[in-house]
C-alpha positions as CSV (number, residue, x, y, z in Angstrom):
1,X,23.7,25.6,46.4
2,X,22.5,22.2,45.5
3,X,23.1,18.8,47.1
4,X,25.6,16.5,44.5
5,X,22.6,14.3,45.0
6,X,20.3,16.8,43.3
7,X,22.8,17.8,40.4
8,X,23.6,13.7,39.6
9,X,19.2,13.6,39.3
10,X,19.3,16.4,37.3
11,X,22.2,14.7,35.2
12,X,20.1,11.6,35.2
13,X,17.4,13.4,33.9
14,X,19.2,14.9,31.3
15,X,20.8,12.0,30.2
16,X,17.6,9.9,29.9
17,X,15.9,13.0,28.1
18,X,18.7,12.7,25.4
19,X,18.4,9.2,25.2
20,X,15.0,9.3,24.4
21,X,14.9,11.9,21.8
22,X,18.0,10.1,19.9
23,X,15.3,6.6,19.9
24,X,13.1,8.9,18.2
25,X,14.9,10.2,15.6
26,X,15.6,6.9,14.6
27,X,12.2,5.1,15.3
28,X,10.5,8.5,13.4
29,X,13.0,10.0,10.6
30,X,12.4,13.7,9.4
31,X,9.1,13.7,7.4
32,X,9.4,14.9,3.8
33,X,7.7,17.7,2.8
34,X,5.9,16.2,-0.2
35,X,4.6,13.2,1.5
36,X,3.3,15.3,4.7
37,X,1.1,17.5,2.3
38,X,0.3,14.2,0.7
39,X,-0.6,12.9,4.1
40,X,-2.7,16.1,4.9
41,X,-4.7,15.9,1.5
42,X,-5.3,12.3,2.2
43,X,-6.6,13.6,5.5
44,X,-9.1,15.6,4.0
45,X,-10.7,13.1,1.6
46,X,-10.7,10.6,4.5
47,X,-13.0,12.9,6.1
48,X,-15.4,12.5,3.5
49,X,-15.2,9.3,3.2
50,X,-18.1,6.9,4.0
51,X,-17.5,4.9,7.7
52,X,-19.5,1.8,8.3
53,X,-19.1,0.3,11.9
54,X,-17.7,-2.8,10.1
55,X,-16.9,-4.5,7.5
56,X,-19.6,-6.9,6.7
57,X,-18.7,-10.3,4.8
58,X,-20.8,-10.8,2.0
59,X,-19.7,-14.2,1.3
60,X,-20.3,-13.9,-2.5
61,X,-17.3,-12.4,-3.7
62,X,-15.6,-14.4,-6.9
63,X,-12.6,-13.2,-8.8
64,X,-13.7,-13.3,-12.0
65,X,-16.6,-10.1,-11.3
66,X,-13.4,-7.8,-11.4
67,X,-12.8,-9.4,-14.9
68,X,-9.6,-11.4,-16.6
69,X,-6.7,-11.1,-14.4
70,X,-4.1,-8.7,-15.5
71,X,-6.1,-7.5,-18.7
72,X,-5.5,-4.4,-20.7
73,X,-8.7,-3.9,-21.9
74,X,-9.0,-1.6,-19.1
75,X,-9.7,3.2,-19.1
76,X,-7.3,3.5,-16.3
77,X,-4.1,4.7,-16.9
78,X,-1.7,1.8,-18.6
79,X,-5.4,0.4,-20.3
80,X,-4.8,-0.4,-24.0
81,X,-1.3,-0.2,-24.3
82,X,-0.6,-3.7,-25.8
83,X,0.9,-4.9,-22.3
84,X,-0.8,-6.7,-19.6
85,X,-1.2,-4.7,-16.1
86,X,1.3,-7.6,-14.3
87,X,3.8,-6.6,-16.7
88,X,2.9,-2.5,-16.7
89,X,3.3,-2.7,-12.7
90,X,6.8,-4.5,-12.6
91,X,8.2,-2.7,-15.4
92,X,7.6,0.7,-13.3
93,X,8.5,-1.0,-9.5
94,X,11.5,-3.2,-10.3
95,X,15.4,-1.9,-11.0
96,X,18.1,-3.7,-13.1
97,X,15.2,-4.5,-15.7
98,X,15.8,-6.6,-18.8
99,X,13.1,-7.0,-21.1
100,X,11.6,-8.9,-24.2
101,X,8.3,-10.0,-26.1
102,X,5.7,-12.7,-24.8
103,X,2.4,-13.0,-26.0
104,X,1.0,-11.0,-23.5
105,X,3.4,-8.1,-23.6
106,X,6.0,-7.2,-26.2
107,X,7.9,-5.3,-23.3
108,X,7.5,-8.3,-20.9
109,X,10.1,-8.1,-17.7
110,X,12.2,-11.0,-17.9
111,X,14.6,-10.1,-14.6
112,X,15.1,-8.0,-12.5
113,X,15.6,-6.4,-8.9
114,X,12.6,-4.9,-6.5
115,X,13.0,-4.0,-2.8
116,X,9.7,-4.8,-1.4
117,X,8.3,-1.7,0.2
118,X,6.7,-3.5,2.5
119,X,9.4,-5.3,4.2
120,X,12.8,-3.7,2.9
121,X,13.9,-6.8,1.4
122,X,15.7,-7.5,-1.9
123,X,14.1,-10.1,-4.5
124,X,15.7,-11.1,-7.4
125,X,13.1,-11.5,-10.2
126,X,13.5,-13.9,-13.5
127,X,10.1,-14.6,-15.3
128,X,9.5,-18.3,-15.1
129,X,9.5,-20.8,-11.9
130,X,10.6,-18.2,-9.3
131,X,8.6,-15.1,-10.8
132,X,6.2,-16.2,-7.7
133,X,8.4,-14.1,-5.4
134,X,7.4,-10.6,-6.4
135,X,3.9,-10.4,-6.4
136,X,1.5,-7.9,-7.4
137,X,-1.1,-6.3,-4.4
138,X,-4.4,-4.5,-4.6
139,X,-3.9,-2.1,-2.3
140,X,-7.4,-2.1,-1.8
141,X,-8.2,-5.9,-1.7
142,X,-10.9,-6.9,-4.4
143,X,-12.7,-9.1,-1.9
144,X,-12.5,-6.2,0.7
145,X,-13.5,-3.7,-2.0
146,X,-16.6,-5.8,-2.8
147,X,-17.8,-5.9,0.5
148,X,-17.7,-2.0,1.6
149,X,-19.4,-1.0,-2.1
150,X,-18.2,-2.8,-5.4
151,X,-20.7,-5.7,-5.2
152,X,-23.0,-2.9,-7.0
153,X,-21.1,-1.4,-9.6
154,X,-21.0,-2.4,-13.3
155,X,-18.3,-4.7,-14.4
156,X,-16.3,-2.8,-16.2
157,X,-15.7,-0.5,-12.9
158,X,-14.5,-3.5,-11.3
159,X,-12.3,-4.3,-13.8
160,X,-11.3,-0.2,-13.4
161,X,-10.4,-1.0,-10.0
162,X,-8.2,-4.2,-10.3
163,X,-5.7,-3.0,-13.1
164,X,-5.4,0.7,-11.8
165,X,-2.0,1.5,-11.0
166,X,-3.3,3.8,-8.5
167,X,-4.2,0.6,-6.7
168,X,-1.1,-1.9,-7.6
169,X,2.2,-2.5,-5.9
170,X,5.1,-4.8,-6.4
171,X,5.8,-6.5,-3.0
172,X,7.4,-9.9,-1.6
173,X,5.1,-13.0,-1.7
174,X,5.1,-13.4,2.1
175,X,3.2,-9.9,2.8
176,X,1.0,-10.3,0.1
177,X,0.0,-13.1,1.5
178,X,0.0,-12.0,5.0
179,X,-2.6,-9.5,4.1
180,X,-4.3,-11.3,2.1
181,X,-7.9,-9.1,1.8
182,X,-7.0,-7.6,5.5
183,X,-8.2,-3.7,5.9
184,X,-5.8,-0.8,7.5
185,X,-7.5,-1.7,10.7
186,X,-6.2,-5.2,10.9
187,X,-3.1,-5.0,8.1
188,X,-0.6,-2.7,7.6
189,X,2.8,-2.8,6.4
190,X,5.4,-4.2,8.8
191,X,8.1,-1.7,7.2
192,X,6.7,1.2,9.3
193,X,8.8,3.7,7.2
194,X,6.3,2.9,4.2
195,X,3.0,2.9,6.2
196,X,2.4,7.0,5.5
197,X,2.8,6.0,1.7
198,X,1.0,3.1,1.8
199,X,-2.5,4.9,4.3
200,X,-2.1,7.6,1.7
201,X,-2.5,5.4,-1.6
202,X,-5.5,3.4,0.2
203,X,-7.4,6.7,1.2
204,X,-6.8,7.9,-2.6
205,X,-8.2,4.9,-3.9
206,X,-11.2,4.5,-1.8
207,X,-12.3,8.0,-2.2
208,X,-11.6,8.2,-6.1
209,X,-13.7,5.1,-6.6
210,X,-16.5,5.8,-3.7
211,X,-16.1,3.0,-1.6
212,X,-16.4,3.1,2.4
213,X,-14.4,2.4,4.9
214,X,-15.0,0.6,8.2
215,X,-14.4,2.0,11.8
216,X,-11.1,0.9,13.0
217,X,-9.7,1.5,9.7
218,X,-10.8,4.8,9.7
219,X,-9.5,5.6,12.8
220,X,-5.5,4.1,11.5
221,X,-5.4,5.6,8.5
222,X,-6.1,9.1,10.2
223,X,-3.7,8.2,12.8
224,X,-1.2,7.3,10.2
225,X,-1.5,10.5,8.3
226,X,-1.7,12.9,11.5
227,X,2.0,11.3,11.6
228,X,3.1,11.7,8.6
């Protein structure tokens, strides 16, 4: 028979075991289906995806070689539909949305309600002084996208690049900033729940429009994914 020492270890054990699992389940909720095989196909284009060891700074990059900001004179999907892309990307992110013509956009949001996927936070949006507070992020940077490939590609690829939805996201001001033109290997989102989501986006986009990755980023966005 064993010692009452040996069964309260045991209990110990038990109990800590428990513990444990129940911090997991919460920390890492069950994965859904849809985004794993996402995750997996992601996977397999970021295998094929060009590494470099780093990303090296050009220091050429400008703005204005991706084109006008926001224009809809664009072949990606939301191009020529008689509404600028800022408009076409909070019109599909935000909830509660009211609309009306501007000269830009006859379907312009006005206000509105978007929970930032990178944070979890609520923003109320009204078109004006305080529309600064939902931004819209290249998922892909532009000035990171230049650097690993774009610098060489004809403008109107660039301009591809910067209005594809494939590549936009509604999100708070403070992250969008916080990133700023940071890679996977330096940036992710702090809302962990939405990282899977956000590796798998990135790795679409950079394989879709041939661009390379660097090292470390390659080796967090496979990590993400294997997660997923």
């Amino acid at each position: 028979m064993w010692s009452v020492r040996r069964w309260l270890i045991l209990l110990l054990c038990v109990t800590t075991a428990v513990a444990v699992a129940v911090v997991v389940r919460r920390d890492r909720p069950p994965a859904d289906p849809h985004v794993h095989a996402a995750a997996q196909q992601a996977r397999q284009l970021l295998a094929a995806v060009d590494v470099a060891p780093h990303r090296l700074h050009r220091n050429d990059y400008q703005r204005s070689a991706f084109g006008s900001a926001w224009t809809d004179a664009v072949s990606v999907a939301g191009g020529g539909n008689g509404c600028d892309t800022r408009n076409d990307i909070l019109g599909r992110d935000l909830v509660e949305v009211h609309t009306g013509p501007v000269d830009t956009c006859g379907r312009a949001v006005l206000t509105g309600r978007l929970r930032s996927p990178y944070t979890g936070e609520w923003i109320v949006f009204r078109r004006g002084r305080t529309a600064g507070a939902v931004q819209i992020d290249h998922i892909v940077a532009l000035a990171l996208a230049w650097d690993m490939g774009a610098w060489a590609w004809p403008a109107d690829r660039r301009a591809d690049l910067a209005n594809d939805p494939a590549n936009l996201i509604a999100v708070d001001a403070a992250s969008n900033q916080a990133k700023s033109d940071a890679p996977p290997g330096r940036w992710m989102p702090p809302l962990a729940a939405f990282r899977c989501r956000y590796a798998i986006q990135f790795v679409t986009v950079v394989a879709a429009y041939g661009l390379a990755v660097d090292a470390d980023s390659r080796e967090v966005l496979d990590d993400v994914l294997a997660r997923c």
